[in-house]
C-alpha positions in Angstrom: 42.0 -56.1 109.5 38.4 -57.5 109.7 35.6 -56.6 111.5 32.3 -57.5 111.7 29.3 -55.5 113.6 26.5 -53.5 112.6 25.4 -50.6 114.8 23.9 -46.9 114.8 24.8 -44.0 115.8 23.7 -40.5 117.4 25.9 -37.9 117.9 25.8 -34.6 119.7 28.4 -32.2 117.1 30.4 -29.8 118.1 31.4 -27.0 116.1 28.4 -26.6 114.3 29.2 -23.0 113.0 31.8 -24.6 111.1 30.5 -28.0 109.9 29.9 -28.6 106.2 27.3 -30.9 105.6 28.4 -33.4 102.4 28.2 -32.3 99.0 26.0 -33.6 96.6 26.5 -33.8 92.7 23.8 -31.3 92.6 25.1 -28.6 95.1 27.8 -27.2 92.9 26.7 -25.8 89.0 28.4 -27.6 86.2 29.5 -30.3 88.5 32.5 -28.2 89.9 33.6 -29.4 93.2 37.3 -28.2 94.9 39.1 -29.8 97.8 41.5 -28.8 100.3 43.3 -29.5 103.6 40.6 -28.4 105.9 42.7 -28.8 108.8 45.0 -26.3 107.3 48.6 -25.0 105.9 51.5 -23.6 107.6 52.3 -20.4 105.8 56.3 -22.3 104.1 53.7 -25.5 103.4 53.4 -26.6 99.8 49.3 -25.7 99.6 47.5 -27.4 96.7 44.0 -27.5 96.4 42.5 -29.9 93.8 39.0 -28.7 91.4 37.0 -32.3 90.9 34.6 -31.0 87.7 33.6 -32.0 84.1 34.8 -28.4 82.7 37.7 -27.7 80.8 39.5 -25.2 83.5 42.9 -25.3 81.2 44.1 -22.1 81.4 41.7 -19.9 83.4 42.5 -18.4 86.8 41.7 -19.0 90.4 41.6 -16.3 93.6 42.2 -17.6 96.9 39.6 -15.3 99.5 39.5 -14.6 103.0 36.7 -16.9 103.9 34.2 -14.3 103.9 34.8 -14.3 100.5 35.4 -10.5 99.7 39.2 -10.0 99.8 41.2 -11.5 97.3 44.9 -12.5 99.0 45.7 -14.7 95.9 45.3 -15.3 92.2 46.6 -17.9 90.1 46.6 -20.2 87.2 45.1 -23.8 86.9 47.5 -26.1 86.3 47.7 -29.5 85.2 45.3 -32.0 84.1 45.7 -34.9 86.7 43.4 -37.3 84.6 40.1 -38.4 85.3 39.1 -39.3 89.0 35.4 -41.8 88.9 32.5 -39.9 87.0 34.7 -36.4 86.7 36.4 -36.2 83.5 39.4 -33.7 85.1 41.0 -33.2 88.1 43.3 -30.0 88.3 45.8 -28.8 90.7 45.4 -25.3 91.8 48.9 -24.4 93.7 48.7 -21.3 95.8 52.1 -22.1 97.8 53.1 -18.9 97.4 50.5 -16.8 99.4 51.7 -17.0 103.6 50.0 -14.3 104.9 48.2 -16.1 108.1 44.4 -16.1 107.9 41.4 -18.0 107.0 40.6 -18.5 103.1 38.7 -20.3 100.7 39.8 -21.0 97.3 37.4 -19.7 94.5 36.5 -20.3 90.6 33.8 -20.5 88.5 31.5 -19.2 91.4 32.3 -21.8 93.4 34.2 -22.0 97.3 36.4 -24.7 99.0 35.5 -25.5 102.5 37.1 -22.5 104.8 40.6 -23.2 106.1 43.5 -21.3 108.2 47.2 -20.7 107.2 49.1 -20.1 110.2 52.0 -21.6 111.8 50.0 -23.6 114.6 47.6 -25.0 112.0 48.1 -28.6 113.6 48.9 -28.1 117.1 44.7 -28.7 118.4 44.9 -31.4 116.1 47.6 -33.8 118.3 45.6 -32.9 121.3 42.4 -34.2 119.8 44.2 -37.5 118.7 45.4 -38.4 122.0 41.5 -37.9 123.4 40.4 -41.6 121.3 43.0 -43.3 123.5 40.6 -42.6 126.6 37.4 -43.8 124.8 39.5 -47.4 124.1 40.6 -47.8 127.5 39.7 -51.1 129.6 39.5 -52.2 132.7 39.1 -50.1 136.4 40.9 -46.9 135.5 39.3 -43.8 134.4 38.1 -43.7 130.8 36.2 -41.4 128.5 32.3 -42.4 127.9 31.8 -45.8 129.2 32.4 -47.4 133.0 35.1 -49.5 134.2 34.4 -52.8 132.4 36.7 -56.3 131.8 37.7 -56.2 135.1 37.5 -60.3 135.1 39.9 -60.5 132.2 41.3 -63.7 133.7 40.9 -67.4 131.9 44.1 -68.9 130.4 43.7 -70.4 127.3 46.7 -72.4 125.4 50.0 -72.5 127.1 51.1 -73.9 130.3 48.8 -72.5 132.6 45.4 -73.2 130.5 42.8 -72.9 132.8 43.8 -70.9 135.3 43.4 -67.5 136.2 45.7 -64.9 135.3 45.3 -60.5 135.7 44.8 -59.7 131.9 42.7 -56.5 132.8 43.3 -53.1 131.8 45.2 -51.9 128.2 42.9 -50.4 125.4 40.1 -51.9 123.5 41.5 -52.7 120.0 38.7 -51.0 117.7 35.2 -50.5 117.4 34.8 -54.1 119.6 36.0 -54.8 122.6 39.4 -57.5 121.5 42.8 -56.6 123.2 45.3 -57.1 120.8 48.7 -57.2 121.6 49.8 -56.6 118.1 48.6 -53.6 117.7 48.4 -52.6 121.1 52.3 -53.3 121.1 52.8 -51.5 117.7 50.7 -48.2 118.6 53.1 -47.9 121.9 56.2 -48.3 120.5 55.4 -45.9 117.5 53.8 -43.5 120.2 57.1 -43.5 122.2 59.6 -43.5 119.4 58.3 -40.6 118.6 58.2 -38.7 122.3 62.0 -39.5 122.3 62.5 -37.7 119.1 60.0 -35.0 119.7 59.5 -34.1 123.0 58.7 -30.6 123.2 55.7 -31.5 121.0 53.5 -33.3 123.3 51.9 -30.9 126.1 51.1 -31.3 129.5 47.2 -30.1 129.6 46.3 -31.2 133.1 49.3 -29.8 134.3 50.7 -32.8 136.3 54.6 -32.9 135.2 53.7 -35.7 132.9 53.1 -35.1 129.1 49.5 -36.6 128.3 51.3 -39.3 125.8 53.1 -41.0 128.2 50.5 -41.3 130.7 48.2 -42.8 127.6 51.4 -44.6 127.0 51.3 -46.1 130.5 48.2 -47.8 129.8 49.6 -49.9 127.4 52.8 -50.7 128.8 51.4 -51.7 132.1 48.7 -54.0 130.2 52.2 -55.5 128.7 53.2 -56.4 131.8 50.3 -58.2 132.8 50.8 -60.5 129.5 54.4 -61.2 130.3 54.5 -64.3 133.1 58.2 -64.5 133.4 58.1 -67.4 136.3 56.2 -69.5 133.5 57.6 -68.0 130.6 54.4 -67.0 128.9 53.3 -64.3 127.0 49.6 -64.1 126.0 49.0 -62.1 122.8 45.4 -61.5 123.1 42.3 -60.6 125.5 38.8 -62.2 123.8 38.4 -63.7 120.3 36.0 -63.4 117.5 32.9 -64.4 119.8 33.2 -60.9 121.4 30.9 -59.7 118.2 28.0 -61.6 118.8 26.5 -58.9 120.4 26.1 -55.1 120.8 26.4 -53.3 124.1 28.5 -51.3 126.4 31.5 -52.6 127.5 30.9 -52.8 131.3 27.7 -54.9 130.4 30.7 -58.1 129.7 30.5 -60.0 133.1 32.3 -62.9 132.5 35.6 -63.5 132.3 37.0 -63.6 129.1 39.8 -65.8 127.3 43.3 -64.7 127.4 44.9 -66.6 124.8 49.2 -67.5 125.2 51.6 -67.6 122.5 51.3 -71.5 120.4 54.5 -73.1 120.5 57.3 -71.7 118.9 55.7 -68.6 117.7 55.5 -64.9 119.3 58.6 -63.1 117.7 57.0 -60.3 116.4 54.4 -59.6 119.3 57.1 -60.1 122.1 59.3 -58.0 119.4 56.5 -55.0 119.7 56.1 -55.3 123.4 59.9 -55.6 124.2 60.4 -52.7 122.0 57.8 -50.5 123.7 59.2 -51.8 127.1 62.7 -50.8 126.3 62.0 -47.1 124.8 59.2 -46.6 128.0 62.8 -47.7 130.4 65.1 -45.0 128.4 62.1 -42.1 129.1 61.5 -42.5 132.6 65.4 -43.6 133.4 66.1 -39.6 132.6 67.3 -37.7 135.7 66.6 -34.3 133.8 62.7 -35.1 133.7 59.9 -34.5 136.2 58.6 -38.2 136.3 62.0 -39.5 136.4 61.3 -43.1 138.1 64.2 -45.5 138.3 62.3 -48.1 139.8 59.6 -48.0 137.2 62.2 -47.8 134.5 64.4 -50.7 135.7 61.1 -52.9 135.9 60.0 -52.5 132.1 63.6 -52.7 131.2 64.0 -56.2 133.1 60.3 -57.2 131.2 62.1 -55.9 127.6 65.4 -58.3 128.2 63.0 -61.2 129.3 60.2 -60.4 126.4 63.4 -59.7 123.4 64.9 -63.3 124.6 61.2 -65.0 124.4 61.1 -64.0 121.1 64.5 -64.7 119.5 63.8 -67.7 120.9 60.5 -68.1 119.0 61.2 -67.3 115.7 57.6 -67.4 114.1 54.9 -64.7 114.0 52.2 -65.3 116.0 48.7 -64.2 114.7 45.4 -63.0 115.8 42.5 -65.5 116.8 41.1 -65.8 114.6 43.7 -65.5 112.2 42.1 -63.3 109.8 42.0 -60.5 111.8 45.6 -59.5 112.1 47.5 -62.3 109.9 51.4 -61.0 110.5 54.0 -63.0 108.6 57.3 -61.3 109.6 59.1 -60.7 112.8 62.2 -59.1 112.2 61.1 -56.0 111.9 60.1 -55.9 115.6 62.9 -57.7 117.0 65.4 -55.2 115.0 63.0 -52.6 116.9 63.1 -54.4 120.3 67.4 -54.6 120.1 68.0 -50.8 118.9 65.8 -50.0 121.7 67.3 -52.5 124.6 70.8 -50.6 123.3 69.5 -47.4 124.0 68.3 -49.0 127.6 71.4 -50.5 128.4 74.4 -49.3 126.0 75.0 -52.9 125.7 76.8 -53.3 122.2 75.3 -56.7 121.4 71.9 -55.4 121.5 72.5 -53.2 118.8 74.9 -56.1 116.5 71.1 -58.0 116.7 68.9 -54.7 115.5 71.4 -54.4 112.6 71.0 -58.4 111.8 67.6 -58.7 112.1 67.1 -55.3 110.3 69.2 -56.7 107.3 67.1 -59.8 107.3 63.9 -58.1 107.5 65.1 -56.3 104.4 63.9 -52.9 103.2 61.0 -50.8 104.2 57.0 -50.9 102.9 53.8 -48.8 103.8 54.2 -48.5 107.8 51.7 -50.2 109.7 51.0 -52.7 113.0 52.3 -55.7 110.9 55.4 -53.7 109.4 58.1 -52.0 111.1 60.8 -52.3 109.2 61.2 -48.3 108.2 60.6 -47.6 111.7 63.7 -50.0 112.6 65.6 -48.7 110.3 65.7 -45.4 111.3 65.8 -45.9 115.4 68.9 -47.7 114.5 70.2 -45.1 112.3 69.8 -43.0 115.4 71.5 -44.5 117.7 74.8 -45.5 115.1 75.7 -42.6 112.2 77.4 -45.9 110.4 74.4 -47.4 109.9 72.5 -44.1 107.9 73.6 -45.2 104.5 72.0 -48.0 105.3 68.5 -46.7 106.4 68.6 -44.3 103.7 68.6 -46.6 100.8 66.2 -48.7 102.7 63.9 -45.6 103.2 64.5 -44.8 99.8 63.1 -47.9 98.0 60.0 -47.6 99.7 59.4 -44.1 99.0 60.5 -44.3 95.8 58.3 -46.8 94.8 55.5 -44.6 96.8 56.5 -41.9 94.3 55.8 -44.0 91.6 52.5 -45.0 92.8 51.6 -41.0 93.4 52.9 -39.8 90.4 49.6 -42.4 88.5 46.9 -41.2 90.9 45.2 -37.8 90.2 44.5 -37.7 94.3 48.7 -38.6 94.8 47.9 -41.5 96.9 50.7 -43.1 97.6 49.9 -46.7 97.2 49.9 -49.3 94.8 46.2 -49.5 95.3 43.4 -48.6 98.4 43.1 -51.4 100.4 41.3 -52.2 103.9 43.3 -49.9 106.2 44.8 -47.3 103.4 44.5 -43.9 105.4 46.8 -45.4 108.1 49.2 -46.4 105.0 49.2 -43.2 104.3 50.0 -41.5 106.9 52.5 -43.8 107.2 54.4 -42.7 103.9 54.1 -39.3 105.4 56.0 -40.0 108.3 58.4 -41.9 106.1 59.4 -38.7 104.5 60.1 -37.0 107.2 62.2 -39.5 109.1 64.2 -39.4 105.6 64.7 -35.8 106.0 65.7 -36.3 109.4 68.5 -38.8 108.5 69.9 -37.3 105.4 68.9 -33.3 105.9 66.9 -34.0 102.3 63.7 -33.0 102.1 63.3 -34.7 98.7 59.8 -36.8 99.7 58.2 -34.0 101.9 55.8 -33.0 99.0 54.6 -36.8 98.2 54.0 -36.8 102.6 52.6 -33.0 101.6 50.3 -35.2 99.4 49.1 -37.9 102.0 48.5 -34.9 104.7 46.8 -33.2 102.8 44.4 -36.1 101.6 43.7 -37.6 104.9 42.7 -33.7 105.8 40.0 -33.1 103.2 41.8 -33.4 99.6 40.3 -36.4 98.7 36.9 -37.6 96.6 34.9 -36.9 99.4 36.1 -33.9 100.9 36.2 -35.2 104.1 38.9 -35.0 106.9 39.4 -38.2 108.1 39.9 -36.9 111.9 37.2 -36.7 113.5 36.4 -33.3 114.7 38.9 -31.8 112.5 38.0 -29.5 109.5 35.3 -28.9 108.3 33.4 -32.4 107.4 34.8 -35.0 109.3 33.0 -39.0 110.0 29.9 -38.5 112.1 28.7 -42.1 112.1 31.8 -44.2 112.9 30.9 -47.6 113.4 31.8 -47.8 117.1 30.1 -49.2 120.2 30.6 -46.8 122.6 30.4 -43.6 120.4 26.9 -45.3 119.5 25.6 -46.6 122.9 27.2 -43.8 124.6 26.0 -40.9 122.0 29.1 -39.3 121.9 31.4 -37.8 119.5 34.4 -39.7 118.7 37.0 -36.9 119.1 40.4 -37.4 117.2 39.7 -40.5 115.4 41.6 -41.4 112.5 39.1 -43.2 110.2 40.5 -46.5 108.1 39.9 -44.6 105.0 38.5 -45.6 101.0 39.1 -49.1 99.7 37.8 -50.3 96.1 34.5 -51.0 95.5 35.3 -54.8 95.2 36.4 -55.0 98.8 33.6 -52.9 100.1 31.4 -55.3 98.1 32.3 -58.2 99.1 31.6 -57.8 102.7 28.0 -57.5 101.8 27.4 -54.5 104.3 23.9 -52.6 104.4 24.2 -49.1 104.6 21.9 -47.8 107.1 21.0 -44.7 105.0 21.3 -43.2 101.6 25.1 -42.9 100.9 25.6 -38.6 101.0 28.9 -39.6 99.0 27.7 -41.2 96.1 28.1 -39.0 93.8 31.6 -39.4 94.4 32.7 -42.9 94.8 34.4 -44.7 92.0 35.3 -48.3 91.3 38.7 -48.0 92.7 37.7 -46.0 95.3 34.5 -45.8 97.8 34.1 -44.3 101.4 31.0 -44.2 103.4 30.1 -42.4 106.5 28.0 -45.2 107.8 26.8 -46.4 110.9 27.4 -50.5 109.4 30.4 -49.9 107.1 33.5 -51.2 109.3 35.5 -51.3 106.1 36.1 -47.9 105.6 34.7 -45.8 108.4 35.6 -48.0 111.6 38.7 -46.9 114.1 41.6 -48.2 115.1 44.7 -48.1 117.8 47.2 -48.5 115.2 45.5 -46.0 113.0 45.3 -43.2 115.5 48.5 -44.0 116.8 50.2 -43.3 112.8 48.1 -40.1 112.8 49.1 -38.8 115.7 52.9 -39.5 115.4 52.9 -37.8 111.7 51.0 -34.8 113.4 53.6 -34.6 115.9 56.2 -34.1 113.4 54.0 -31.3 111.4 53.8 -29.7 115.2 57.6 -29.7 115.7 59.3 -29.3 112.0 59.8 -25.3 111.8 58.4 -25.7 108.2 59.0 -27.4 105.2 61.3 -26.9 102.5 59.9 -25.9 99.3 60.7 -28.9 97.0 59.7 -29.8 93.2 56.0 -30.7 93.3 
């Protein structure tokens, strides 16, 4: 994912009494610096906190506090030695699983305190909420949205395809990022993941303005009905993608765009694995409000997203070639059965058609088996609707599931942080998360919970457990992004709730975007050559957000809102 803006950024905080400005190499004595999940632990959670210092800690003990910092509700023993992490010669694992009494706690040694943070058994549930609250900020066209006016209403020139030229009703959907790009590839891939997961986890998405509709699926509305405008069936075109790289020439507000802007079609004999995501989303939003036991049951708006899935699914089989972004460079996708394998196992769950279901299982097999998670790979996600839908095919998904997270495993078990990938790249917290949700959808298959400590891992990292002791949600914790580089939040001086940043890359990658920082980097004294994050106004490598990131953080949150606990595996 590229971008490419520059920006600043005021923002009016909330939850002052709580928030923790950035440390600095100086703060702490003898360079002793602990992390934790600032978001929190249930009290059956594996709870790991991690002590960044130059100090030999083998051996001496630890207290956990309440977070006024009098009672002690835990002591315990460092344990091991992780290996060095940038300029600290040590990072060591302090494991306080076994204390569950709800409350709010530091951990403590050597005179020094982690940020505060709860154990309870609700520890996440605000967390979803806030999540879904980005969604609104991203939203296009006329509708309502959150912090910026109805803008892109004129969404309307044709570009490639049969009806170059003309005008076609492109408005609406959600702005991709920090710009103002519609892309159907991730706008596709952040509905289908979002619904997916209502189906499997209803009862974890509430319904806060009280209207008979949980809050995702009217979020997810805006996508799907943005897919619809895309989808020309009488022409048999699908357009991918509102705008193109000439939408960063400037910076403004979004209802300051006047003109209408290109809405580019499918090239010849490409589109699989965009009509693959939007047929998939189609089908799954058909099976949700086709059920007569739910409030917003709607047969006539089910039947006319299933009728778009069988006409999207047949576009694309019949284009067998990923279509990518314009420019290509910022979302290059190479496969597309993944989605189509998505698309099928969902159009069987539509229509109990038996054929639908033959095609997920071959384009599943052909895509092969399943990597990090993300808008240009669904194959784990496949994998595992399908195993829902047909108990034959779980042997299947399980080994497939397995190799990835295996490999994952591998990758944790060398990184004194447990990140779970071969190396940080541009979009790693995403990836993440993405592992995480891996794990559980193992656990879900096989009742084995072997993986739910290496997702324990990811969680925990993307809350605060990391180099930087940051939470990488915004408004979550204790220090989360202030300064994301984002139009609106900018122009708009608002705070960004429920962000998921794009998380750390290396150095080299940061570097060779040639970014300014705006201001002195609060962080330095903690970034390393394989690993550098910035809370910056200009950096859009690390600190800009994304649909298809805060869609993966929200689905893993909804799974640490509805699991009754995790079991207590080897760490």
């Amino acid at each position: 994912m590229t971008r490419f803006f520059t920006f600043a950024l005021a923002v009016v905080l909330a939850s002052s009494a709580w928030r923790r400005a950035p440390e600095r190499a100086s703060d702490l004595p003898g360079a002793l610096h602990l992390r934790v999940n600032q978001v929190g632990y249930r009290p059956g959670d594996t709870k790991i906190a991690l002590a960044l210092t130059d100090r030999d800690l083998g051996g001496q003990t630890f207290d956990v506090r309440t977070s006024w910092g009098q009672g002690r509700a835990f002591t315990g023993r460092v344990g091991a030695d992780r290996g060095r992490y940038g300029p600290f010669a040590h990072v060591y694992a302090l494991d306080f699983s076994p204390l569950t009494v709800k409350g709010r706690y530091v951990v403590r040694i050597g005179g020094v305190d982690s940020p505060v943070f709860p154990v309870t058994e609700d520890a996440h549930a605000q967390l979803l909420a806030k999540s879904l609250l980005f969604f609104r900020v991203q939203r296009c066209g006329a509708g309502p949205a959150r912090g910026h006016a109805a803008c892109h209403t004129q969404d309307a020139v044709a570009r490639g395809g049969p009806a170059d030229g003309t005008l076609v009703r492109a408005d609406g959907g959600w702005h991709d990022a920090g710009d103002y790009i519609k892309f159907l590839i991730t706008s596709g891939y952040a509905t289908s993941l979002m619904l997916a997961t209502y189906l499997r986890l209803p009862d974890a998405f509430a319904d806060d303005d009280a209207n008979r509709v949980p809050d995702l699926l009217e979020e997810a509305r805006v996508g799907l009905e943005w897919m619809l405008k895309l989808w020309d069936a009488p022409r048999g075109i699908l357009y991918y993608q509102v705008s193109d790289a000439s939408d960063h020439g400037t910076w403004r507000m979004p209802e300051k765009d006047k003109e209408a802007r290109p809405v580019w079609a499918c090239e010849p004999g490409r589109g699989a694995n965009v009509a693959g995501k939007a047929a998939a989303s189609l089908a799954l939003a058909s099976v949700i409000w086709n059920d007569p036991g739910k409030p917003y049951f709607d047969t006539a708006l089910a039947a006319s997203y299933l009728a778009a899935a069988r006409q999207i699914y047949a576009y694309g089989k019949a284009r067998p070639l990923a279509q990518p972004s314009n420019p290509p460079e910022f979302y290059r996708e190479q496969s597309f059965e993944d989605d189509l394998a998505l698309a099928a196992v969902a159009l069987f769950r539509a229509t109990g058609e038996a054929a639908y279901l033959q095609e997920a299982r071959a384009f599943a097999r052909a895509a092969g088996g399943a990597a990090a998670l993300s808008w240009s790979d669904s194959h784990a996600l496949a994998h595992y609707e399908i195993a829902r839908v047909d108990p034959s095919y779980v042997p299947e998904a399980r080994r497939h599931l397995e190799t990835g997270l295996e490999a994952a495993r591998g990758y944790a078990a060398a990184d004194p942080f447990r990140v779970a990938l071969q190396r940080l790249h541009w979009g790693s917290a995403p990836d993440m998360a993405g592992v995480a949700l891996q794990a559980f959808w193992y656990r879900d298959l096989t009742g084995d919970g072997r993986y739910l400590s290496l997702g324990q891992a990811q969680w925990d990292y993307l809350l605060g457990a990391n180099p930087w002791s940051v939470c990488f949600v915004n408004g979550a914790g204790t220090t989360w992004p202030r300064f994301p580089h984002h139009q609106i939040a900018d122009l708009a001086r608002i705070e960004l709730t429920g962000f998921w940043d794009e998380g750390p890359v290396p150095l080299s990658a940061f570097a060779g975007q040639k970014i300014k920082l705006s201001r002195p980097d609060a962080y330095a004294a903690f970034q390393s050559e394989g690993a550098v994050y910035h809370d910056d106004k200009e950096d859009y490598v690390t600190n800009e957000p994304t649909l298809d990131a805060n869609a993966t953080g929200l689905s893993l949150t909804a799974w640490y809102v509805a699991s009754a606990g995790l079991a207590r595996d080897a760490r």
